[in-house]
Legacy VTK file of the C-alpha trace (Angstrom):
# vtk DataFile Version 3.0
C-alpha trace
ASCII
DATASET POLYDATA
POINTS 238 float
-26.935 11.779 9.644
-24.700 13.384 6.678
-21.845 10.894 5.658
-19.106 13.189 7.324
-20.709 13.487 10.597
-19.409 9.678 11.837
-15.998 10.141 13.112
-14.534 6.654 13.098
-11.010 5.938 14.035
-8.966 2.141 14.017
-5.776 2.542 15.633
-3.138 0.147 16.058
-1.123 -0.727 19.268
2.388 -0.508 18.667
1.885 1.985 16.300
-0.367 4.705 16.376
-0.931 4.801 20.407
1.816 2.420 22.518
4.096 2.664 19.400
7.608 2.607 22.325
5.667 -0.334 23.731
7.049 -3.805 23.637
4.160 -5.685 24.644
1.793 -3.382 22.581
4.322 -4.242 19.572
3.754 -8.072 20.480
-0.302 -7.480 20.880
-1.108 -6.043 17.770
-4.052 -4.421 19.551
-6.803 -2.147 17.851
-8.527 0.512 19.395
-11.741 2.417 18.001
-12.562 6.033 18.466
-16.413 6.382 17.727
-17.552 10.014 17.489
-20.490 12.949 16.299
-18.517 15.822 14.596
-21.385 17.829 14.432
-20.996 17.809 18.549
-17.456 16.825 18.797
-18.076 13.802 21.352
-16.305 10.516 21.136
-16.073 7.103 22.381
-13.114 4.931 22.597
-13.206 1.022 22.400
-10.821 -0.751 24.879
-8.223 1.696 25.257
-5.132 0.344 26.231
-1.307 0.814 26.892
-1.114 4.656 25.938
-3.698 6.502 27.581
-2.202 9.951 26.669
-1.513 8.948 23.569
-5.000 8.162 22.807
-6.660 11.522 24.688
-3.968 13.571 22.385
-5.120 11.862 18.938
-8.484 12.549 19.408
-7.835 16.038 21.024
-5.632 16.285 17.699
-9.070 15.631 15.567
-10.947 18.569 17.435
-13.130 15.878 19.319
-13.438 15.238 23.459
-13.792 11.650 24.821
-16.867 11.381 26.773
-16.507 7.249 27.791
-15.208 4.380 26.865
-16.780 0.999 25.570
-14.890 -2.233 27.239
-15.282 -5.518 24.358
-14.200 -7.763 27.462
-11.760 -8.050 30.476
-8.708 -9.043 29.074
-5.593 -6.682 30.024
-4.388 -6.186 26.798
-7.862 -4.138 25.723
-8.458 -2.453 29.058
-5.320 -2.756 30.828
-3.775 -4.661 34.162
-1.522 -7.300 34.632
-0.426 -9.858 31.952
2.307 -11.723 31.706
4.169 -10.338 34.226
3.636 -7.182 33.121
1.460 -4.079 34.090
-0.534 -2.343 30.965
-1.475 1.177 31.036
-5.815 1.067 30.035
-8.937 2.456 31.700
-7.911 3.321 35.185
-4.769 5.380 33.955
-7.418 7.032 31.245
-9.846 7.660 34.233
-6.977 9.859 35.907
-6.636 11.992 32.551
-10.506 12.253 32.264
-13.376 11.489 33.995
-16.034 9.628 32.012
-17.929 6.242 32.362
-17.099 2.809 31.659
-19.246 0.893 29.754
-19.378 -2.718 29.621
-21.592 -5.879 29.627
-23.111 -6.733 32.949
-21.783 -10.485 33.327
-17.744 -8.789 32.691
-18.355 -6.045 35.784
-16.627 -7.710 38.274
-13.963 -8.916 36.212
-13.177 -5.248 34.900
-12.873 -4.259 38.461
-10.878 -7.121 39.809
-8.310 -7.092 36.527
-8.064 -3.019 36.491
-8.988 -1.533 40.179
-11.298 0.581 38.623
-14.223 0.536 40.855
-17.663 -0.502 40.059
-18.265 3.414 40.465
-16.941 3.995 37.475
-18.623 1.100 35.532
-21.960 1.530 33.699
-23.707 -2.004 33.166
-25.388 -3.436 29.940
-27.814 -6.244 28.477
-27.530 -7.420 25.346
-29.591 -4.982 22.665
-28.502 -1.461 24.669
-27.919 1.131 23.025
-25.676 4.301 23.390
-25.437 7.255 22.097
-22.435 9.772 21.014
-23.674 12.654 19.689
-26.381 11.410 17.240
-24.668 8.910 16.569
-26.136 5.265 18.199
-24.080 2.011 19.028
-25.795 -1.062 19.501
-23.696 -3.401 22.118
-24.452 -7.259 21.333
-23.481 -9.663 24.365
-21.298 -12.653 22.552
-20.031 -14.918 25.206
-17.781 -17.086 24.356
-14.091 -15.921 24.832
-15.090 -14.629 27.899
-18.434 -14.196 29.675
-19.189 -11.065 29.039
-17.871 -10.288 25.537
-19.505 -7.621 23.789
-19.531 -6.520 20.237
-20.234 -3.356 19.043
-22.650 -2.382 16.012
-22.282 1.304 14.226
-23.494 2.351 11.532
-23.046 -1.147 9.495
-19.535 -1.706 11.018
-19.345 -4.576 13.646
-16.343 -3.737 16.534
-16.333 -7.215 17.296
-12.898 -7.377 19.616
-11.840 -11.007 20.440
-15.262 -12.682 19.424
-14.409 -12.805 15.804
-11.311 -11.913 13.591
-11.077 -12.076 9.871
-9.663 -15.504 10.360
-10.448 -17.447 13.065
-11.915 -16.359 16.341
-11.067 -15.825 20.271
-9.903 -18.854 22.125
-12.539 -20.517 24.037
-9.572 -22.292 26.672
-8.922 -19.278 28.684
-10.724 -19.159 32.548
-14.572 -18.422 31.347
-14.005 -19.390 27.798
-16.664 -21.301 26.376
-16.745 -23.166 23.146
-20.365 -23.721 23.098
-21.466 -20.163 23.254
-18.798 -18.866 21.137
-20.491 -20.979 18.364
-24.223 -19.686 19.202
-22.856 -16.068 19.307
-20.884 -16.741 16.045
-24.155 -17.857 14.140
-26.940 -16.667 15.920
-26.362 -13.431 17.942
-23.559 -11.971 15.176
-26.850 -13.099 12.569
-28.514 -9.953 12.688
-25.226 -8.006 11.223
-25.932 -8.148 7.417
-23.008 -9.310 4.642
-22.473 -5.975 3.481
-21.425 -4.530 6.964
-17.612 -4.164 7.648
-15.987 -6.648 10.466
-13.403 -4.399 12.675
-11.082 -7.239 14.799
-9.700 -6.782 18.217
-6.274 -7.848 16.968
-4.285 -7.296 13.250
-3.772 -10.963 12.704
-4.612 -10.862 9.337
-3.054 -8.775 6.400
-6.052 -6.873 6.186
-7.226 -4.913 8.840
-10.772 -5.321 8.025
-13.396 -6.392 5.349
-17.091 -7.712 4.588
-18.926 -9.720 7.024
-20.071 -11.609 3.942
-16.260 -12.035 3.107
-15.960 -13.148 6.420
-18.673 -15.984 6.341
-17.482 -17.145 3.024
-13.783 -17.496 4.096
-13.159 -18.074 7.614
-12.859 -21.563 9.133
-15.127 -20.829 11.993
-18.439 -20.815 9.668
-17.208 -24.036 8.345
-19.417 -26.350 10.507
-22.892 -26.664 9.792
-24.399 -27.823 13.472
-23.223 -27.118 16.761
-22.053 -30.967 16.687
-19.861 -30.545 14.103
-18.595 -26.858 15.809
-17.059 -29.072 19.042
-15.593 -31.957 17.114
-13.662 -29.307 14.955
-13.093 -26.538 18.468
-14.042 -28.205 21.623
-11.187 -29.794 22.423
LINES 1 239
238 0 1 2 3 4 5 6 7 8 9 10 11 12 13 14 15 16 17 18 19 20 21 22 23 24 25 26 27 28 29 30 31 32 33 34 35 36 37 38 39 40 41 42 43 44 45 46 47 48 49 50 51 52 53 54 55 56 57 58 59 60 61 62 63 64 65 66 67 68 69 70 71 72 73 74 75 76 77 78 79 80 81 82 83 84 85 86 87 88 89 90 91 92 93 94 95 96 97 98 99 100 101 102 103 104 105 106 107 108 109 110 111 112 113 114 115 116 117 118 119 120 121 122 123 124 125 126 127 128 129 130 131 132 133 134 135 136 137 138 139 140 141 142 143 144 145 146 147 148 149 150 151 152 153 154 155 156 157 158 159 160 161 162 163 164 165 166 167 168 169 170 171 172 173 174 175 176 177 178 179 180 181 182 183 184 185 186 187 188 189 190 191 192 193 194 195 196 197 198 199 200 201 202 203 204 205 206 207 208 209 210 211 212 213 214 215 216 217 218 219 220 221 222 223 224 225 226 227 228 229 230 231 232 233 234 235 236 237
């Protein structure tokens, strides 16, 4: 693959897609558009609150969505209700443009109960899949922990890693299907495999930066911090 083939978009809620959006202000959300140039196919990473928005940016960039790539089930990546509130996400995309929905087997049901979608639509994966746009492969990496079924995404040594890991801190672990335990073991042993030198892409912007090192990641967030997965639930389990 030449250097300029990888089309690889981070766009901001509030900002670049949602930007009239109250809630998508509040969210600070990011969105990833994966793509092949050389074919002009492209993938989009929880798309949410600006569905039209998002189709006309990448239409913009002389590319086509072909499906989406769901990190979890929370509204505010793929749409639904949340607090009190109804987000625009997948099943408003779905009436723009039909392609699949891709997301991690154990987070299925709760897509379709959250969005409406219908298990039609939904395309279901183990940990280690891999998909392809174009040429271009993504390897999807089950890390429970915020929820069931969170996934993280591995391209081309940049991890998508939505609410499983920010630059600081991580996803709760006290919402319904949270887990504390598992969000440690997917913290240190399934996010392993990604070397330092890849780049860490967040779900949210709630850090100055909008991305950096996974070895800059290791070295300063609080989450690495504990040494055993005793010392991980004195500091989170609570």
């Amino acid at each position: 693959m030449t250097e300029d083939q990888l089309y690889f978009r981070q766009l901001l809620s509030g900002r670049d897609v949602g930007a009239e959006n109250q809630i998508a202000r509040q969210m600070v959300n990011f969105m990833y558009v994966i793509g092949d140039r050389s074919t002009g196919e492209a993938i989009v990473i929880d798309p949410a609150y600006d569905p039209q928005g998002l189709v006309d940016i990448v239409e913009e960039d002389g590319m086509k969505l072909t499906g989406v790539l769901a990190t979890h089930y929370h509204p505010d990546h793929i749409g639904g209700d949340m607090m009190g509130f109804s987000i625009s996400g997948i099943t408003d995309l779905l009436e723009l443009t039909s392609i699949p929905i891709h997301v991690q087997k154990e987070e299925a049901e709760l897509v379709d109960k959250v969005t409406g979608v219908g298990q039609e639509n939904l395309v279901t994966h183990e940990s280690g899949d891999k998909i392809n746009v174009g040429s271009i492969e993504i390897e999807l990496i089950h890390t429970p922990g915020h929820t069931p079924g969170s996934q993280c995404f591995l391209v081309e040594n940049r991890l998508v890693a939505g609410d499983t890991l920010f630059l600081d801190g991580c996803g709760r672990t006290d919402l319904p299907g949270g887990d504390p335990r598992q969000m440690y073991e997917s913290l240190t042993k399934r996010l392993s495999k990604v070397p330092d030198d890849a780049t860490l892409f967040p779900g949210h912007l709630y850090s100055p930066k909008p991305s950096q090192s996974m070895g800059e990641t290791r070295q300063h967030n609080y989450v690495f911090t504990p040494n055993s997965p005793e010392q991980w639930m004195a500091m989170f389990g609570g």
